[in-house]
C-alpha positions in Angstrom: 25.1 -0.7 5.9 22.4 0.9 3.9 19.1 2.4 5.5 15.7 0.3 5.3 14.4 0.3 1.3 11.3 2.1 1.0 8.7 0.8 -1.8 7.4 2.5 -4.8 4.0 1.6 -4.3 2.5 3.6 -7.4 4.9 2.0 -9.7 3.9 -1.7 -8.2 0.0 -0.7 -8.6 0.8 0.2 -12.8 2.2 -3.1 -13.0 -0.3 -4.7 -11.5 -3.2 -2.8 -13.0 -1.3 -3.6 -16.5 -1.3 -7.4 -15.7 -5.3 -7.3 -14.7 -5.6 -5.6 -18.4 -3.5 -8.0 -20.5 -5.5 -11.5 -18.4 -8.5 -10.5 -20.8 -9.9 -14.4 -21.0 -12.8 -15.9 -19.7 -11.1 -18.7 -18.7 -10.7 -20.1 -15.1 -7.3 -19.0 -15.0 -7.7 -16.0 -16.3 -10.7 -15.2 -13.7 -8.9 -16.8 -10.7 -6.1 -14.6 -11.2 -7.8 -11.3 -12.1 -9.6 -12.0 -8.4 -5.9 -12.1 -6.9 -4.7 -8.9 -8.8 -7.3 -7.4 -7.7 -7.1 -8.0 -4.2 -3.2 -7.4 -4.7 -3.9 -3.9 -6.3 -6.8 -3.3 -3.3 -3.4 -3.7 -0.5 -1.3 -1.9 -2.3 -3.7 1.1 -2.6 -4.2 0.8 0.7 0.1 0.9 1.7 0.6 3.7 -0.9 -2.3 5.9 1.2 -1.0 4.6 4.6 0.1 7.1 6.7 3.1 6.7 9.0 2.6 6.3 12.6 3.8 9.1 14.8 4.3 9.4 18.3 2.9 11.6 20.5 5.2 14.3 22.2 4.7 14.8 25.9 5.1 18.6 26.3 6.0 19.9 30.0 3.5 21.0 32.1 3.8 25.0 33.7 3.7 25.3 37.0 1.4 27.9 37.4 -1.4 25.0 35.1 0.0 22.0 37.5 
């Protein structure tokens, strides 16, 4: 079995910023999907800068600091 799939998130947010570029009317359409790219493009931005979560390591505790 393969490990998770990871996602190109630069790659999706060129697509996406292509598609906002080619939608170019002033039509409803055209607006009402512009406003959903650009939300789109606003999460992915926000997943490709996302750090991982760590965990915190415990370290042990000297005796003579206890």
């Amino acid at each position: 079995m393969e490990g998770p799939l990871t996602s190109d998130f630069s790659a999706a947010r060129i697509h996406l910023e292509r598609a906002y570029h080619y939608l170019r009317g002033n039509d409803e359409a055209s607006r009402s999907a512009c406003e959903v790219l650009d939300q789109l493009i606003e999460t992915v931005v926000e997943a490709q800068h996302r750090r991982p979560e760590t965990g915190v390591l415990e370290f042990p505790r000297s005796a003579a600091r206890q």
